[in-house]
MITORVEX-636799 format. One line per 8 residues: number of its first residue (from 1); their letters; for each residue y, z, x of N, C-alpha, C. Coordinates in pm, whole numbers, always signed. Example, Ala and Ser with C-alpha at 12.3 -4.5 7.8 and 13.67 -1.06 7.14 Angstrom:
<sites>
1 = as = -569:+780:+1319:-450:+780:+1230:-330:+780:+1320 | -225:+708:+1285:-106:+714:+1367:+3:+787:+1290
</sites>
This chain:
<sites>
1 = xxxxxxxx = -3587:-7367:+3744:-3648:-7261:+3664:-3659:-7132:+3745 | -3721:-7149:+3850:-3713:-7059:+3935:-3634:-6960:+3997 | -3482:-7047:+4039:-3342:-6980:+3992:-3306:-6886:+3898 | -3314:-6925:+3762:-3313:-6881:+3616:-3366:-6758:+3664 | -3517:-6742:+3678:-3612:-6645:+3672:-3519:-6483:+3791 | -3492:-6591:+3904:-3496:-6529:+4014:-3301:-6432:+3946 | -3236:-6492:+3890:-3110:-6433:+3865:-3126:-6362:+3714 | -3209:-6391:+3608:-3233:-6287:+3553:-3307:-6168:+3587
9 = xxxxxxxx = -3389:-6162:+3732:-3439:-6058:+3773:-3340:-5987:+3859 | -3227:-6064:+3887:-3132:-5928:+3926:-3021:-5914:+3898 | -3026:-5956:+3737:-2952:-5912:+3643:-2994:-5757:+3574 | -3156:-5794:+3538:-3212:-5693:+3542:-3248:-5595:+3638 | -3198:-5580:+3725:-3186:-5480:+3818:-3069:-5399:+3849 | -2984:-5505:+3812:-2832:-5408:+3821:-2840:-5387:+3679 | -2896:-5381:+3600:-2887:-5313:+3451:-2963:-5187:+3470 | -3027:-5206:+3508:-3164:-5062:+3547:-3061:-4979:+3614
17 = xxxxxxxx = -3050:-5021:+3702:-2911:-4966:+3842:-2848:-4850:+3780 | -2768:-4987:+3684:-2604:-4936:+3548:-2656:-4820:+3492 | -2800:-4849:+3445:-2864:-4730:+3316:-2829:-4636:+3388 | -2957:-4652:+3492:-2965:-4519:+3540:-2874:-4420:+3617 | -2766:-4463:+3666:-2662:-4430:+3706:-2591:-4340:+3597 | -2583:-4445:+3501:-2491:-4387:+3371:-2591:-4215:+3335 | -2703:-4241:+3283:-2786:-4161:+3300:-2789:-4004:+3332 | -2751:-4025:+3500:-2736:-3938:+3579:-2564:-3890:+3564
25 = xxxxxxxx = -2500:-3944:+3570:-2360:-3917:+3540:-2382:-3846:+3410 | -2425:-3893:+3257:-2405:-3840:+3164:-2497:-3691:+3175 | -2576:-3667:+3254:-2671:-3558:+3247:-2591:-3454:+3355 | -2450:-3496:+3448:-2449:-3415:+3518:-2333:-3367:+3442 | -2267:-3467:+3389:-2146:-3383:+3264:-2188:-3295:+3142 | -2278:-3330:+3093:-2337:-3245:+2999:-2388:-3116:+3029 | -2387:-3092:+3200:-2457:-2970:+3197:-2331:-2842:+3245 | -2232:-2900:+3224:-2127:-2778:+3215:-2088:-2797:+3089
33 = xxxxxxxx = -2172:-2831:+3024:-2143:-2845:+2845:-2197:-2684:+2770 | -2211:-2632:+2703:-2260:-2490:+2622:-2423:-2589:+2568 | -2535:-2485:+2593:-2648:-2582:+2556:-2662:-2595:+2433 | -2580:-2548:+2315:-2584:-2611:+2167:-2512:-2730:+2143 | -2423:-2761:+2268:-2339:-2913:+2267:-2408:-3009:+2223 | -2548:-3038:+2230:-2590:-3191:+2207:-2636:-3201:+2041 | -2688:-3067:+1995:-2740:-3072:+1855:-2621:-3030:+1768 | -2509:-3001:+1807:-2395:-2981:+1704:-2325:-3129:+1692
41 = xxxxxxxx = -2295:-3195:+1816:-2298:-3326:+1823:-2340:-3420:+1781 | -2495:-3402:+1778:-2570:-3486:+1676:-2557:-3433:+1498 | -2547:-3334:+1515:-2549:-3281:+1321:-2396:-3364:+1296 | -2265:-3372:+1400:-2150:-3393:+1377:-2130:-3562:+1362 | -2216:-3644:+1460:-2186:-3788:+1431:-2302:-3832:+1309 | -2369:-3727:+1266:-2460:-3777:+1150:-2366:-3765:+1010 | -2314:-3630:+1015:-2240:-3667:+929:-2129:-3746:+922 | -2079:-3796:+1044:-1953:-3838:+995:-2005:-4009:+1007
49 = xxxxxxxx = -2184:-4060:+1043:-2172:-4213:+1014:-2242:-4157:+839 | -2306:-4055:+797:-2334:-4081:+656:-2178:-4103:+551 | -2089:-4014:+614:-1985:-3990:+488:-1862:-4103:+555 | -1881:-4123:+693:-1736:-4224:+723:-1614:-4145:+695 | -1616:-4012:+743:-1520:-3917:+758:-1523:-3794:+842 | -1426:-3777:+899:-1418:-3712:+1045:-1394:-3598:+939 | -1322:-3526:+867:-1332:-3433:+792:-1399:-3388:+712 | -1474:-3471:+613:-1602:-3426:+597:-1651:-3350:+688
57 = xxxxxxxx = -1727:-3410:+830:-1773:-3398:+923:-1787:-3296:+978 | -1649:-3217:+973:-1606:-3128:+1074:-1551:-2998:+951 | -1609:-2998:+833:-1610:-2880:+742:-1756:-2832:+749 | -1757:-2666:+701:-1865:-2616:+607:-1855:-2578:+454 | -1919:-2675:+415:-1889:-2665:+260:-2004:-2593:+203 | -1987:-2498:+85:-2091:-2418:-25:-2037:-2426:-152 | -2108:-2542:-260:-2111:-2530:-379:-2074:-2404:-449 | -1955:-2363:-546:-1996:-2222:-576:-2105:-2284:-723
65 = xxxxxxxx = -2207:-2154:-729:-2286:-2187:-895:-2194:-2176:-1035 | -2288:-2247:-1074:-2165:-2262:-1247:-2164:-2126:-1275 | -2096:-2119:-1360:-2050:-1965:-1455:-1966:-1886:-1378 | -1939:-1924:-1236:-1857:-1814:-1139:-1742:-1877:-1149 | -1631:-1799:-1179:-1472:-1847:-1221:-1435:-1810:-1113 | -1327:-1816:-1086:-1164:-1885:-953:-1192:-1728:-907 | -1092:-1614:-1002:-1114:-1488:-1010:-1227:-1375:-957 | -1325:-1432:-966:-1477:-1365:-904:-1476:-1404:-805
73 = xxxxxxxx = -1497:-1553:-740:-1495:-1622:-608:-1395:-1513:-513 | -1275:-1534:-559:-1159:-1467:-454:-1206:-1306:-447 | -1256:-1246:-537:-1242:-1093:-518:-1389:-1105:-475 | -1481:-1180:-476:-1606:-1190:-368:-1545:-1178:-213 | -1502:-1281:-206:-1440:-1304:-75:-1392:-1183:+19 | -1273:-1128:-86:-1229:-1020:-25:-1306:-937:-36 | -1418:-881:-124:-1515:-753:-60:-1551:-789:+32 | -1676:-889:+25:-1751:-911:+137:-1673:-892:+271
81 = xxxxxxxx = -1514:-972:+278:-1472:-931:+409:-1436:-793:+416 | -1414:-714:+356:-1386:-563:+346:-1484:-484:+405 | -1604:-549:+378:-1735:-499:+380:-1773:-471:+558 | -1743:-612:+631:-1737:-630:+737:-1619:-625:+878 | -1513:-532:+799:-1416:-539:+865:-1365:-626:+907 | -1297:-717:+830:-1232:-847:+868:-1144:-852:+726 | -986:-843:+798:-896:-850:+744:-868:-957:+657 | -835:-956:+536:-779:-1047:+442:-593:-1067:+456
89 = xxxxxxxx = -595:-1160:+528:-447:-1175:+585:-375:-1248:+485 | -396:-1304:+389:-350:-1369:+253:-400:-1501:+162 | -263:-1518:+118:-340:-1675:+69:-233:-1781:+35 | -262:-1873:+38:-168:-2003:-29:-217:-2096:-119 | -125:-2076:-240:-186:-2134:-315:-143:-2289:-408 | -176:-2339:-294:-160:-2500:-313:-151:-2520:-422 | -227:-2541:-540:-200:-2604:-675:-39:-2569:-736 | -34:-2439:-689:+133:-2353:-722:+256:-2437:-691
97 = xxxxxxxx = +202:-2495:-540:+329:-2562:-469:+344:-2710:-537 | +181:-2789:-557:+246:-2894:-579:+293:-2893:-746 | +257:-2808:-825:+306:-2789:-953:+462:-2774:-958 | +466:-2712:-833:+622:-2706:-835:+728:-2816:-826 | +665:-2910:-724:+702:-3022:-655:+701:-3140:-733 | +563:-3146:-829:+560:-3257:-920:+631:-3212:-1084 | +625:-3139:-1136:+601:-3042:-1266:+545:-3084:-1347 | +411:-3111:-1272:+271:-3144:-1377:+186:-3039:-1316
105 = xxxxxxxx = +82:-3033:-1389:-13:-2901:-1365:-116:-3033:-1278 | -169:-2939:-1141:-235:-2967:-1079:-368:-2869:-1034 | -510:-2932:-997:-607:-2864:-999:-621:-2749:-899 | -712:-2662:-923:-712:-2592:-810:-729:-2529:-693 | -643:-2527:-550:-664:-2556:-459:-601:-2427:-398 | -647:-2369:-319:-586:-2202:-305:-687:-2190:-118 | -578:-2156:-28:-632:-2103:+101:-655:-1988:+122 | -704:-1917:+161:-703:-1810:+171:-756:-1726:+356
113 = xxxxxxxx = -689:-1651:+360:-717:-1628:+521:-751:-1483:+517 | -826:-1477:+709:-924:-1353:+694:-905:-1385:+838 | -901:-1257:+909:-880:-1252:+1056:-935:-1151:+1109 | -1014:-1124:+1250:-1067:-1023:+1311:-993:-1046:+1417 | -817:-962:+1413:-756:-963:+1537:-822:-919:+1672 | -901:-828:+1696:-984:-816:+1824:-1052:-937:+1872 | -1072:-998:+1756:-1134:-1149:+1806:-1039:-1280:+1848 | -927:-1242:+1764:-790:-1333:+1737:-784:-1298:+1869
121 = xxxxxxxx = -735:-1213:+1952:-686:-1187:+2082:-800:-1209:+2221 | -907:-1230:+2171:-979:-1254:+2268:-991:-1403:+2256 | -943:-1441:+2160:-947:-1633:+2150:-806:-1672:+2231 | -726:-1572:+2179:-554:-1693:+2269:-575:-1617:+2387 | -633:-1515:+2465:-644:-1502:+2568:-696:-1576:+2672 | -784:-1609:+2593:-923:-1724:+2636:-815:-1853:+2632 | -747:-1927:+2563:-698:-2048:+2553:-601:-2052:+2468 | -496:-2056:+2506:-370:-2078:+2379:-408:-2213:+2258
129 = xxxxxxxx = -466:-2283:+2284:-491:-2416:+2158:-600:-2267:+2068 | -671:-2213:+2126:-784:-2147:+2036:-700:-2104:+1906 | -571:-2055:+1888:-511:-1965:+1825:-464:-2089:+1685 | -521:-2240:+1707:-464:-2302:+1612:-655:-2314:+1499 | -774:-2216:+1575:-815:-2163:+1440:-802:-2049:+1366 | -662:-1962:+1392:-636:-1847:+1376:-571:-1897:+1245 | -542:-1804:+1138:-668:-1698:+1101:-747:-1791:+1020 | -898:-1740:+1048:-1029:-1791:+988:-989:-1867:+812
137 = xxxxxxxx = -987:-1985:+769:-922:-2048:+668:-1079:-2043:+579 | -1044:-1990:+405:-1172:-2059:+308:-1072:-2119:+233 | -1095:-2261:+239:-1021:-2343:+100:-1120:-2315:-87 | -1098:-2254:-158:-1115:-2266:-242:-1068:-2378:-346 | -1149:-2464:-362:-1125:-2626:-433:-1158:-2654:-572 | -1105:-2702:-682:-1166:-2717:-786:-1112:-2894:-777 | -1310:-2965:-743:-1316:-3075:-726:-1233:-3198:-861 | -1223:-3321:-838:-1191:-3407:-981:-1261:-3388:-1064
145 = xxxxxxxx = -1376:-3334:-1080:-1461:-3298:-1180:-1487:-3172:-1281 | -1356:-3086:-1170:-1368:-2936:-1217:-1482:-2821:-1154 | -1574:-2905:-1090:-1625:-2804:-989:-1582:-2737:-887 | -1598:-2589:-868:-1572:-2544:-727:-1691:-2538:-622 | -1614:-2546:-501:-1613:-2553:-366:-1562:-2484:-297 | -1669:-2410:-135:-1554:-2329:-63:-1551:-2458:+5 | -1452:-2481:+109:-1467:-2565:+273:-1393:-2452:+334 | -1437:-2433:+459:-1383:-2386:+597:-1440:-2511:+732
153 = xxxxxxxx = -1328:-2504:+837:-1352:-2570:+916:-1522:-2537:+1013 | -1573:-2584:+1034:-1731:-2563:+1091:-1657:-2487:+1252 | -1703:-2356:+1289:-1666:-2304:+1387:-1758:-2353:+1501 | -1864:-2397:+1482:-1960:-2435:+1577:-1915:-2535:+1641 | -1822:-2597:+1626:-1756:-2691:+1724:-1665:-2632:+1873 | -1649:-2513:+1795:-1530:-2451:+1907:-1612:-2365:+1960 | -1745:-2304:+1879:-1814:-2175:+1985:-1909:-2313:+2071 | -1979:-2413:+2024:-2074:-2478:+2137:-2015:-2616:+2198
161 = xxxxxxxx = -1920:-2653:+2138:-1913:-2773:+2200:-1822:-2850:+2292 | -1832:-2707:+2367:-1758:-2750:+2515:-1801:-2682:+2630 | -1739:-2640:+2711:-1803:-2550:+2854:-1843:-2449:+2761 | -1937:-2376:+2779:-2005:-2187:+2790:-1877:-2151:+2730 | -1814:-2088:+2654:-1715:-1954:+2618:-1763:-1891:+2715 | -1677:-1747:+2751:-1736:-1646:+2817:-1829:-1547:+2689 | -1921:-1473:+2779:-2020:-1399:+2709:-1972:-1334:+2563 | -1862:-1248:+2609:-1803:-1167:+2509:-1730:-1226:+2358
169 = xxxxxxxx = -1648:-1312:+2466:-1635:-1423:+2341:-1736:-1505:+2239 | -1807:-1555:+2299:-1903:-1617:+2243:-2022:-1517:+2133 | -1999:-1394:+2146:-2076:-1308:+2106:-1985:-1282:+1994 | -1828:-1255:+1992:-1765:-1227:+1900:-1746:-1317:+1816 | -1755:-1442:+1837:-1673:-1598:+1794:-1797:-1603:+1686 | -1942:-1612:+1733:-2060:-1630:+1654:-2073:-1529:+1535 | -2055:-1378:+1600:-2018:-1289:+1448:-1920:-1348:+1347 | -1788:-1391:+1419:-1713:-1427:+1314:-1769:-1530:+1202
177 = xxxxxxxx = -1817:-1608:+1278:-1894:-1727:+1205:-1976:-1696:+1130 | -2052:-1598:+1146:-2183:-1545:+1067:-2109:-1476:+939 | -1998:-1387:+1001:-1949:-1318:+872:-1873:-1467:+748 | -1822:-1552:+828:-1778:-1669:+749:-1858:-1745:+643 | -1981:-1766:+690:-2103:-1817:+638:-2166:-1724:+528 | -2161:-1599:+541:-2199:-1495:+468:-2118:-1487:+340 | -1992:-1490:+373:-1911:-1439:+297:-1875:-1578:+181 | -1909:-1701:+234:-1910:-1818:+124:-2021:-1800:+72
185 = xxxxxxxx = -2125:-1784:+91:-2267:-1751:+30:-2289:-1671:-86 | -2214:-1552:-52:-2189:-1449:-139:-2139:-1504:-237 | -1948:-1543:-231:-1908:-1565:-362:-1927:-1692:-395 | -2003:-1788:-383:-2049:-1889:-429:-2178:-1809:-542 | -2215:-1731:-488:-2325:-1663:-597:-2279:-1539:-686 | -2142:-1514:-668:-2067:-1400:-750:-2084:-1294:-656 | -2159:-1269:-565:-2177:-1132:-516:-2055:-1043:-478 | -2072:-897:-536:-1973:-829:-478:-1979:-691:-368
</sites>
């Protein structure tokens, strides 16, 4: 018995050991992390154990309200970015292509892009992968149900959740985001 006792007590000791080791390792990697890394992380594995989708996960989605048609949404969009100096670089409009492809009418699904090249260039300067969130994407969606939806990819992954950006960047990257957030807000509510 005594044995037993004496080898689960230093079992439990090299577990304490393991923890705390691990511990210290995970606290010394995390701290060349950006300090919004751990709560974007946590908002990111919450959603993706509620929905069991990494895409879900890794969108920002805004209901648009009923009564606002396809037409209002898009010319929201483009004021608001007009408003803020951020280029409306075009659009693609998915339902078009696969209508083409199938020749059945399909729902609707339309991209649309918006870019702040001063920012665009301070991102591939910063990192050539950065340039694969170039230009800033709003999917405009009309769900199986006929509801719309904006999604854009959640930028808060790329401004916090890795090393610090540099200052400037990080100052520009967050405007962009703010104007992104703004600007679904808006035409989800018609605003022009």
């Amino acid at each position: 018995m005594r044995i037993i006792r004496n080898l689960l007590a230093v079992i439990g000791l090299v577990a304490l050991l393991g923890g705390g080791f691990f511990i210290i390792k995970a606290q010394s990697i995390l701290s060349e992390f950006d300090p919004g890394a751990v709560s974007i992380y946590k908002k990111f594995t919450a959603d993706l154990l509620e929905h069991k989708d990494p895409g879900v996960a890794m969108m920002y989605t805004v209901p648009i309200e009923e009564g606002i048609d396809i037409d209002e949404v898009i010319g929201s969009l483009k004021s608001i970015a007009t408003e803020r100096n951020f280029l409306f670089a075009g659009e693609s409009p998915f339902y078009k292509q696969v209508e083409a492809i199938t020749g059945k009418p399909y729902r609707y699904i339309n991209f649309l892009s918006f870019c702040d090249a001063k920012v665009g260039m301070l991102m591939a300067d910063y990192r050539d992968a950065y340039t694969g969130f170039m230009p800033c994407r709003i999917a405009l969606v009309e769900d199986k149900e006929g509801k719309l939806w904006l999604h854009t990819m959640n930028l808060e992954l790329m401004i916090h959740g890795g090393r610090p950006l540099p200052p400037a960047l990080k100052q520009e990257a967050l405007r962009v985001w703010k104007n992104m957030k703004d600007m679904m807000a808006g035409a989800a509510e018609g605003a022009f």
